[in-house]
N, C-alpha and C positions, 0 to 999 in steps of 0.2 A: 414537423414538431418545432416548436416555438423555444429558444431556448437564449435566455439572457447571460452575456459571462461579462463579470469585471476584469478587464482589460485596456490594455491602449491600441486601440483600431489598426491604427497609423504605423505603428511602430510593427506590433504583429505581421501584417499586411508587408510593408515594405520588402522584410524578412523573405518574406514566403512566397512575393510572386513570382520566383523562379522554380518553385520546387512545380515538377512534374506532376497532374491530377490524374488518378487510376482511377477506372471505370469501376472497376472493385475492391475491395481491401482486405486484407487477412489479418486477423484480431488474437493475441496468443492471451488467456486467461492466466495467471498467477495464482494459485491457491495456495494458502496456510493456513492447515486448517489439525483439530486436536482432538475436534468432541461432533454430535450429531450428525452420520453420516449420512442421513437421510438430505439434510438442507445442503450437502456437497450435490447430492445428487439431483436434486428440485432446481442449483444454480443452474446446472451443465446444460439440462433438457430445457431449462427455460433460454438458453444462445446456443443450443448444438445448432451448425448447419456447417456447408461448405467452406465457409469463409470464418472459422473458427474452430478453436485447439484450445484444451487444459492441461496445465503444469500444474500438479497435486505434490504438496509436502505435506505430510502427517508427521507432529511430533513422537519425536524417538519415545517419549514418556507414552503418548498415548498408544491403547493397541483396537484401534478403530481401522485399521487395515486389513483387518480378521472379519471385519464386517461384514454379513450375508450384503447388506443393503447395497453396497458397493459394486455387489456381482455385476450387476446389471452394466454396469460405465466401462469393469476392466477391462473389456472385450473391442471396446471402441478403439479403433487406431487414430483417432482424436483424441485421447484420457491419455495421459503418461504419468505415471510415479515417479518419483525420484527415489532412485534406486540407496542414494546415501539421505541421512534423516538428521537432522539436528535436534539436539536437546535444549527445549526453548525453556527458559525463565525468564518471567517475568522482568521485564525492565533491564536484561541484560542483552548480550552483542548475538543470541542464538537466531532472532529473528532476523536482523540484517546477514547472517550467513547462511540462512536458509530461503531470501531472497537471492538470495546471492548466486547461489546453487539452478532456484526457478530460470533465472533471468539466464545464466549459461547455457542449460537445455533447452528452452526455447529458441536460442539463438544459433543453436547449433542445428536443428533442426527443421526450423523452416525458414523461408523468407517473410515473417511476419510483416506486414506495416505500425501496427501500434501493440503495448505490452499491457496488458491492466493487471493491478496487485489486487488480491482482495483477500477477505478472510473467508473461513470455511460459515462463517455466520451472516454471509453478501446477500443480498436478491437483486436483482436486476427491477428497476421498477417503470424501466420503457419495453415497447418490444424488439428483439433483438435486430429487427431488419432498419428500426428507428435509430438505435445504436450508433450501426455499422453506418446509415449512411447521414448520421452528424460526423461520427469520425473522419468520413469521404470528406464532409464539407470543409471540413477544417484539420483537414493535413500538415504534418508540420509542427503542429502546435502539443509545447506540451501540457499537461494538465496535472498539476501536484501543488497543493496549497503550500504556502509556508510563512513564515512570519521572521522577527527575532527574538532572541532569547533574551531579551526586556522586556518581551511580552507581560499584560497585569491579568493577574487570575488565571497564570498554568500552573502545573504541579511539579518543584517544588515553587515555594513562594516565593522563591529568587532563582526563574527557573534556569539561569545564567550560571549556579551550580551543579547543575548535571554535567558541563563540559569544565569547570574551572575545579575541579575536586575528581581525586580516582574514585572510582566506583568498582569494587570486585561482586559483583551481584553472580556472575557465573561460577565464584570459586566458593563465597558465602552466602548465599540469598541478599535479600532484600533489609533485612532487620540487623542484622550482623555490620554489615556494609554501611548502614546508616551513621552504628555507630563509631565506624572508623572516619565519615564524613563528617560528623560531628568535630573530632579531634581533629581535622588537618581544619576545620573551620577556626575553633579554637586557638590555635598554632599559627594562623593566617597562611598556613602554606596551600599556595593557589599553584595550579598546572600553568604553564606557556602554552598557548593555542597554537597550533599549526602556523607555519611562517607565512607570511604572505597570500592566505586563506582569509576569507572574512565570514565566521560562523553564521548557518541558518538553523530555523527549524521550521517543523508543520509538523502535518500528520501524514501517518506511515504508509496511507494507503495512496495511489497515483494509478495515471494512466498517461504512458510515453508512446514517443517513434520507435521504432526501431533503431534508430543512429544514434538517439540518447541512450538506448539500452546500450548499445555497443561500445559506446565514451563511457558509459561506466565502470565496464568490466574491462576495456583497456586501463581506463585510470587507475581501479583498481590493483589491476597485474604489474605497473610501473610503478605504484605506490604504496608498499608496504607500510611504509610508517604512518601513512594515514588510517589506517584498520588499524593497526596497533593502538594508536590512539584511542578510537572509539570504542574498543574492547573494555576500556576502562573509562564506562561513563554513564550515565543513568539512561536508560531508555534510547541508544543511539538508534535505534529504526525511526525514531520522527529529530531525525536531523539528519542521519549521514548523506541520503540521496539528493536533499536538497540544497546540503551545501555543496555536494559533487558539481551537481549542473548549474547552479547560481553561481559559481565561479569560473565557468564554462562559455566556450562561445556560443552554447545552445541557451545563456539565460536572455536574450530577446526574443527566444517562442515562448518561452513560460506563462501560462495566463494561472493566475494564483485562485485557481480552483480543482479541487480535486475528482468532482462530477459526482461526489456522493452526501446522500442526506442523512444526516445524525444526530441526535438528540444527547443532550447533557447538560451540565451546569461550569458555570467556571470555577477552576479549583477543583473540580472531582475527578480522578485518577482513571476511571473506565466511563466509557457513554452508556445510555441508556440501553434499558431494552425493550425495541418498537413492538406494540401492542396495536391492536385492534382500534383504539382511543387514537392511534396514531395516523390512521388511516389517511385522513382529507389530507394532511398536510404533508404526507407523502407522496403523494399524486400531485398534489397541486405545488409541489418545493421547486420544480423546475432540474429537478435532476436526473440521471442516468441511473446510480445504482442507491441503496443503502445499505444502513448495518445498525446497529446488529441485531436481528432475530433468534429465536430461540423457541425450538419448537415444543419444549418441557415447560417455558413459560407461556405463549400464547400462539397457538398451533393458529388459531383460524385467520392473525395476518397473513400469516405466510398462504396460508390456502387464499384470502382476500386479494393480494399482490397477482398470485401467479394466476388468477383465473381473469385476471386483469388485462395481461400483458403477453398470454399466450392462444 
């Protein structure tokens, strides 16, 4: 499978030619997922095999865990739920602790080589033995887009307010919140960022080693007051992982793509949703997974993708 990543060869490479190459590799999936539980279950069957496992969080809001559709996966001693369930809102800290949550169970439970995150609305658009052995190829490496938070055209318009302003989205929503952001804008009272941290962002979705999962939830557990931070900030799940490991000795594996294909505009708050019309340039993106479908909006991608790819 042909696949082009932007990166520094050189740099990557140097890094990595000590690291040990496995004949086979073991792949822990990540789900978050709240709504269609059909497309949880189309992801799994489209990468079940020996050399793969799924971490399922269902938000606490939703009650798709009552799901007949479901039946079918509980039974696999590859499917795991997460037995405790976060209450996700929107653009609040529920998502990074309900990653949080994935990434500890998985870690506790097998010897994975790499972690992929993805949403309960992913499809896989290679086939899964394609996957597993790019991931062979390129061991070591991790894979999670990010940028800065001078970025032009993210959301908000100075998207450098999501960390320099409190954000209470989990105590208020979103509209509440905003206009307490308004007032400290007003006031010019700005937060102190993290001491000798230098802030990232991207997007929420990745796929790591296993040693960067591990550096996480170490760092994590040693650094309380960096959670506390992020609890109070607009949308921390597309920053906090990345400034983890960008400040990390694992940021010379980082190749700043995240392996998945997504449609949207700059400036708009959620990506698209991949349709049928989407098709050629799904196939032809040069990537592993996408998002987001939706099978109440256009059922027969999804049937298109998987009759594809399995």
């Amino acid at each position: 499978m042909e696949f082009v990543l932007d990166y520094d060869v050189k740099t990557c490479d140097k890094k990595l030619n000590n690291l040990k190459k496995k004949n086979n590799i073991k792949v822990a999936f990540l789900i978050l997922a709240h709504k269609n539980p059909s497309q949880i279950v189309d992801f799994i069957n489209a990468l079940d095999c020996e050399q793969t496992a799924f971490f399922i969080h269902i938000d606490k809001k939703s009650n798709i865990i009552d799901d007949s559709c479901l039946n079918q996966i509980k039974d696999k001693k590859n499917v795991i739920f997460t037995q405790k369930r976060e209450r996700i809102t929107w653009g609040g800290y529920g998502d990074v602790a309900a990653t949080l949550l994935l990434l500890e169970e998985a870690l506790e439970r097998d010897e994975f080589d790499y972690i992929s995150l993805h949403s309960g609305q992913d499809l896989p658009i290679s086939n899964k033995y394609e996957i597993l052995e790019f991931l062979k190829q390129n061991q070591g490496r991790e894979f999670i887009k990010f940028f800065s938070h001078k970025i032009q055209g993210w959301w908000p318009p100075k998207p450098m307010d999501r960390i320099n302003y409190y954000w209470f989205i989990e105590e208020l929503g979103l509209e509440k919140s905003w206009k307490i952001y308004e007032m400290q804008k007003k006031a010019k009272d700005k937060r102190k960022f993290l001491k000798d941290i230098k802030p990232f962002a991207g997007w929420q979705w990745w796929t790591i080693t296993k040693e960067c999962g591990e550096y996480i939830i170490d760092y994590v557990d040693k650094n309380e007051s960096y959670c506390d931070f992020y609890k109070y900030t607009l949308l921390p799940d597309e920053g906090f992982f990345q400034t983890i490991i960008l400040n990390s000795y694992l940021k010379h594996r980082v190749v700043n793509d995240n392996l998945r294909y997504t449609e949207g505009k700059s400036g708009e708050m959620h990506p698209h949703i991949l349709t049928k019309k989407c098709f050629n340039k799904i196939i032809n993106s040069n990537k592993l997974f996408a998002r987001k479908f939706d099978i109440n909006v256009d059922k027969e991608i999804i049937e298109m993708i998987l009759n594809r790819i399995m």
